[in-house]
C-alpha positions in Angstrom: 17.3 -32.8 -15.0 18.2 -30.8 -11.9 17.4 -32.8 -8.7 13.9 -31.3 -7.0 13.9 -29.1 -3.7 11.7 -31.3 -1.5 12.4 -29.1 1.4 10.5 -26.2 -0.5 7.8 -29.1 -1.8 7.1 -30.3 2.0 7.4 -27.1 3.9 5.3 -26.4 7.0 2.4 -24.1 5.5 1.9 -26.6 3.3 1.7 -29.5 4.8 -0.6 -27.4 7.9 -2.8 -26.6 5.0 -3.4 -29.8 3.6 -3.7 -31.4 7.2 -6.9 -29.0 8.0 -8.4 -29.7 4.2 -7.9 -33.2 5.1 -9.5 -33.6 8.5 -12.4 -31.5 7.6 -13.2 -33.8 4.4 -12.3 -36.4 7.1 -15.0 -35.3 9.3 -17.6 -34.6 6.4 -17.6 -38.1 4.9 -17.3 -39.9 8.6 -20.9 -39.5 8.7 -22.6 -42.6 7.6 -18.8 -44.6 6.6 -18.9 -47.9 7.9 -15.8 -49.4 6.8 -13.3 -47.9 9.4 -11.8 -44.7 10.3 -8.5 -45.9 9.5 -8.8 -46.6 6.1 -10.8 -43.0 5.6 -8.1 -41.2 7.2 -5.6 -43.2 5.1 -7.2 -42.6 2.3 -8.0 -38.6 2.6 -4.4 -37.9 3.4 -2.9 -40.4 1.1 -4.8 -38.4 -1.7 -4.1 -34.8 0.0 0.0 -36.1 0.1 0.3 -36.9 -3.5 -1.3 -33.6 -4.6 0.8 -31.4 -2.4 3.2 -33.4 -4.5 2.4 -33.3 -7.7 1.8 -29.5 -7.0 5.4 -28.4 -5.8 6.8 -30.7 -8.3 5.3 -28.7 -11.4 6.6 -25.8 -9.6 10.3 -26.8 -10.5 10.1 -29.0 -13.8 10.6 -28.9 -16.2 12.7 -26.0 -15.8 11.9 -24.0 -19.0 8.6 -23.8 -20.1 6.8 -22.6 -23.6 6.2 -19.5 -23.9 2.4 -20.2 -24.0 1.7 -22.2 -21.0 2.1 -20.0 -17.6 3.9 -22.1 -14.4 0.4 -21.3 -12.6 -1.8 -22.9 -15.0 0.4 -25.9 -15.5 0.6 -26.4 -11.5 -4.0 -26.1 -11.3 -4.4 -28.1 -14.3 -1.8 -30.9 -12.5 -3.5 -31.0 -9.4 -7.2 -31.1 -11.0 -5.7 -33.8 -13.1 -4.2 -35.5 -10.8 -7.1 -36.2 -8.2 -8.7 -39.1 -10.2 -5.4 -40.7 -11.0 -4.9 -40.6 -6.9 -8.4 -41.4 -6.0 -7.8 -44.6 -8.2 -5.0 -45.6 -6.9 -6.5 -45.4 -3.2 -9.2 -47.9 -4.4 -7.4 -50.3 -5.8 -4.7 -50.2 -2.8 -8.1 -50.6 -0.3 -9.7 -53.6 -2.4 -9.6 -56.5 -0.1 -7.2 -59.4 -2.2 -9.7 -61.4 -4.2 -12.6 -59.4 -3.9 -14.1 -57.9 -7.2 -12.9 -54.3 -8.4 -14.7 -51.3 -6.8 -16.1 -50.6 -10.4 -17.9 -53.6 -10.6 -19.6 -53.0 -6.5 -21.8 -49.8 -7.1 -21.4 -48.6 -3.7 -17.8 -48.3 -3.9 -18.0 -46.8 -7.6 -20.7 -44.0 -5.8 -18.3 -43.2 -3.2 -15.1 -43.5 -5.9 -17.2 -41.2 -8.2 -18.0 -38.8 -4.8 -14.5 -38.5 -3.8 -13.9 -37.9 -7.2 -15.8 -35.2 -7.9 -15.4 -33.0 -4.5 -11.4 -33.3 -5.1 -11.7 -32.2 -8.7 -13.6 -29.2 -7.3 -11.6 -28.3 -4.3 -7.9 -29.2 -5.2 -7.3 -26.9 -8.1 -9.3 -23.7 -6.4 -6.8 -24.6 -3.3 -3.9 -24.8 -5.5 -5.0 -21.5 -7.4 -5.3 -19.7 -3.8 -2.3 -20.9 -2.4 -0.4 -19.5 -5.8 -1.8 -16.7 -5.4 -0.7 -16.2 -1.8 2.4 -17.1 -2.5 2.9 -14.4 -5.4 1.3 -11.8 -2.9 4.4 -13.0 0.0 7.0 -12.5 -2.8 5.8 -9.3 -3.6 5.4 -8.4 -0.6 9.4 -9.4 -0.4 10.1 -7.7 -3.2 8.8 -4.3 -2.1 10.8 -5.0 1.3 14.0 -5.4 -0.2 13.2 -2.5 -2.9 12.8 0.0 0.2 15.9 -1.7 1.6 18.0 -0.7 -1.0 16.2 2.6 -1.6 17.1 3.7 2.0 20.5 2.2 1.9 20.9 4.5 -1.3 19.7 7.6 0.5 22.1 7.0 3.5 24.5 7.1 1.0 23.9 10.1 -0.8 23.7 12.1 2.3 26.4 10.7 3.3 27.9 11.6 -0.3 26.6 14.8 -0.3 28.2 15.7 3.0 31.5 14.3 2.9 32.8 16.8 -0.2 32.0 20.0 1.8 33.1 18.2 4.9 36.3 17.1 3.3 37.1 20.7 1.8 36.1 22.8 4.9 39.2 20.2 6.8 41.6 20.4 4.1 41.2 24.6 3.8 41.7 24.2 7.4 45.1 22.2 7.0 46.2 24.4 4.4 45.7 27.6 6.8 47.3 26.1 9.2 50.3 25.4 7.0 50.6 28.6 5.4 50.5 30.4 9.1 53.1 27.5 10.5 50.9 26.3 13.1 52.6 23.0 14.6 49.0 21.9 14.7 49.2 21.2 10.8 50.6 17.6 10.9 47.8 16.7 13.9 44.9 17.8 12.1 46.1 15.9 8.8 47.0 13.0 10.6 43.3 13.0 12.3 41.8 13.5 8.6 43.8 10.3 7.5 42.6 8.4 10.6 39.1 9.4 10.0 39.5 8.5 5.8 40.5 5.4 6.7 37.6 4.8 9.2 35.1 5.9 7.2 36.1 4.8 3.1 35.3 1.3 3.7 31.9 1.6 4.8 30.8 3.7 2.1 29.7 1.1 -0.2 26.8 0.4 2.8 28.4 -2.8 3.4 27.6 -4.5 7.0 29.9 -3.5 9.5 30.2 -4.2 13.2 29.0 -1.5 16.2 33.3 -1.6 17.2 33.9 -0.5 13.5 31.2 2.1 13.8 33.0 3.2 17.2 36.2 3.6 15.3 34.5 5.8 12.5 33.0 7.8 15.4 36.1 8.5 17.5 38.5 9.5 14.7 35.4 12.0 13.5 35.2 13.4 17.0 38.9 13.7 16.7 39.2 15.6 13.8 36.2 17.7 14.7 37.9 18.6 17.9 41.3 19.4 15.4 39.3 21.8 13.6 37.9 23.6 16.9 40.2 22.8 19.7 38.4 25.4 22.4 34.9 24.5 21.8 34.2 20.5 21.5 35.4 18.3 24.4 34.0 14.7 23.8 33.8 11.0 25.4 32.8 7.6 24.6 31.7 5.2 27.3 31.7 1.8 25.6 30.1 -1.2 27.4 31.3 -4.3 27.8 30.4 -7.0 24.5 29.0 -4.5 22.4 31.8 -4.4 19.8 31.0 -7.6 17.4 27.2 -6.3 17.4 26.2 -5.9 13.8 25.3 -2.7 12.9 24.1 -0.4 9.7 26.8 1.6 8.6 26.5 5.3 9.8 23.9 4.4 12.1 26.1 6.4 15.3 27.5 8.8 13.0 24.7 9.7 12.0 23.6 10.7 15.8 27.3 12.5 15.9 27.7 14.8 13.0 23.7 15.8 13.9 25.2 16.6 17.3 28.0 18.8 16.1 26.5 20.7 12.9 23.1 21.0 15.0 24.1 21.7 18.4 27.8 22.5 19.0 28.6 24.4 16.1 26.1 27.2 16.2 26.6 27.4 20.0 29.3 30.5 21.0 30.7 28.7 23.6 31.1 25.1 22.1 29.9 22.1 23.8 30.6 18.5 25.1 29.4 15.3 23.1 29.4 12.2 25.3 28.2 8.8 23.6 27.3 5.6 25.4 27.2 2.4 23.6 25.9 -0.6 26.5 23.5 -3.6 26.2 20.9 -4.1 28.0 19.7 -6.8 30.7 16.4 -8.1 28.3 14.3 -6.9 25.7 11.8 -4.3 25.9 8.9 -6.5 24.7 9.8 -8.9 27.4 10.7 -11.9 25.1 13.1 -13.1 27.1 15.1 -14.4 24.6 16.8 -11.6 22.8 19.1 -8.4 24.8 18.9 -5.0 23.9 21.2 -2.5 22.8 21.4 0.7 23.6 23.3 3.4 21.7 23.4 7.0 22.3 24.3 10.6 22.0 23.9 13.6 24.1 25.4 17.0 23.4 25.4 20.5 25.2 24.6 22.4 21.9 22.5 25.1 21.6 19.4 22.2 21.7 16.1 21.7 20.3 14.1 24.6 21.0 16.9 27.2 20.1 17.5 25.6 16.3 13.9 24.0 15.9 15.3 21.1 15.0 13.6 17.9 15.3 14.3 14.8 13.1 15.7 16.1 10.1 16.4 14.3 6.7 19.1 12.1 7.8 17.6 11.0 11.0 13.7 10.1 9.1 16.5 8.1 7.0 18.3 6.5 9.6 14.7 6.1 11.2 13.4 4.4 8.3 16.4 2.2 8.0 16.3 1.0 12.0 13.1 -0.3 11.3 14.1 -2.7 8.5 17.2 -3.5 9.6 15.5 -4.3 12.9 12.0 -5.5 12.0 10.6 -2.9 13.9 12.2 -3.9 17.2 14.5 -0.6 16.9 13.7 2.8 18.1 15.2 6.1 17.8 14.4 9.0 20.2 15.4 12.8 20.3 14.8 14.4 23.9 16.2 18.0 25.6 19.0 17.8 27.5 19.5 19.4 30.9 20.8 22.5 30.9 20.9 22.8 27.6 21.6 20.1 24.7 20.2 17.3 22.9 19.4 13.8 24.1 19.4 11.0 21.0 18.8 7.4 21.7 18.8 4.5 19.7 17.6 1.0 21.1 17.3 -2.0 18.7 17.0 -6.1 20.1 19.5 -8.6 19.5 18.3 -12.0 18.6 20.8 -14.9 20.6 23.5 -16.1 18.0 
């Protein structure tokens, strides 16, 4: 048989609630004992230990059970069962060598058959609840990871559903560019290879570092700024320790390609994209013991009020995402930049490594 996990048996929830069951039947039946504290206290806990026991024990053996008994009902039935068997053991263990059995003193038999009796009535309706807890948290875990994946998968798809009319809008570009002779050819296919090769590995929605995000970013800025040489200038101001930060894939890309199909492209003049990328000196809630990062992306598109833009599809995505990814410590912000433009921020805490 498989050696037991008596980390998961004996972990802290556990043992808190057995400790506060046990000091309040402590407390109940202190009233009126006269043989000592200790040996109450002893003898509550002792009991309280070996059904925490037997309870995460039936959790992991036997490892396969009939198909007619439920894990559950074979964990309740243990812990109702085994409150006698303990309460028996505590009694003998207590009788004083050479004195007669507690069976044969009624007091001690009242107070065996008392103990008894209130265990057999509490421990299996605290077993029951604490299952049913615990199914609720897994559950609960479930649905987490489910929406995970579900958002990871719709990243993806936009991401999939862009990349083909992103990819043949470049190549027609390349091709025109051949066919008139432009020297500007190679350049722009060279920038399309740069950015393929940025971009292919993270497609799978695989973990990947804020400096491998970068790198995606600049060689799309690049090839964007192929495509219309006169009409997208752009920068990246990159801070000091940011690039081993984990980060989503997409997550700045994201904020880029919005800037360019949202705010550069349908402006007559072009624009400038700048994006900043810098941690921050604490955390916004004040914990004191995680730094903040700061991402973001301001254009000097046409801006909100011209397009009516606001978060589209992909950013209620990347939205969505940044809070899982995160637990909620992440925000992401679209604001109107000055003249003209679009201000987008992210901000997400970094726990201490």
């Amino acid at each position: 048989m498989p050696r037991a996990n008596w980390r998961a048996v004996f972990v802290w929830r556990r043992l808190r609630t057995v400790a506060i069951l046990c000091s309040l039947l402590t407390l109940l039946f202190s009233f009126g004992w006269e043989l000592g504290m200790p040996l109450l206290v002893l003898r509550v806990f002792g009991v309280g230990l070996a059904l925490l026991l037997v309870f995460g024990l039936f959790e992991q053996w036997p490892r396969r059970l009939p198909t007619w008994i439920a894990r559950w009902a074979l964990q309740v039935a243990a812990v109702g069962a085994m409150v006698p068997v303990a309460m028996f053991i505590a009694y003998v263990w207590s009788t004083a060598p050479g004195a007669p059995p507690f069976w044969r003193e009624p007091v001690r038999l009242e107070g065996f058959m008392t103990f008894t009796f209130l265990g057999m009535l509490l421990a299996p309706w605290t077993a029951l609840a604490a299952l049913v807890r615990q199914r609720e948290a897994t559950l609960e875990a479930q649905e987490i990871a489910m929406a995970r994946a579900a958002l990871d998968a719709r990243m993806r798809l936009l991401s999939a559903q862009a990349q083909p009319h992103f990819l043949f809008n470049t190549l027609a570009n390349v091709q025109a560019l051949v066919e008139a002779g432009s020297p500007r050819a190679p350049l722009l296919l060279e920038s399309l290879t740069s950015y393929l090769r940025a971009a292919v590995p993270r497609l799978d929605g695989s973990a990947s570092t804020l400096g491998q995000e970068l790198e995606l970013v600049r060689a799309y800025l690049e090839l964007m700024q192929m495509r219309m040489p006169d009409r997208l200038a752009f920068d990246l101001h990159i801070g000091a320790g940011v690039h081993l930060l984990p980060c989503p894939p997409f997550t700045l890309l994201t904020l880029v390609e919005n800037a360019v199909q949202h705010g550069i492209d349908p402006s007559e003049e072009g624009g400038r994209i700048d994006v900043h990328a810098e941690l921050l000196a604490e955390s916004r809630s004040g914990s004191g013991g995680a730094a903040r990062c700061r991402l973001s992306v301001t254009d000097t598109g046409v801006g909100l009020q011209v397009t009516g833009r606001g978060l589209g599809t992909g950013l209620v995505a990347l939205r969505e995402r940044l809070h899982w990814a995160y637990d909620g410590s992440a925000t992401l912000d679209l604001s109107e930049a000055q003249p003209h433009g679009v201000h987008a921020t992210i901000e997400f805490d970094i726990e201490p490594t």
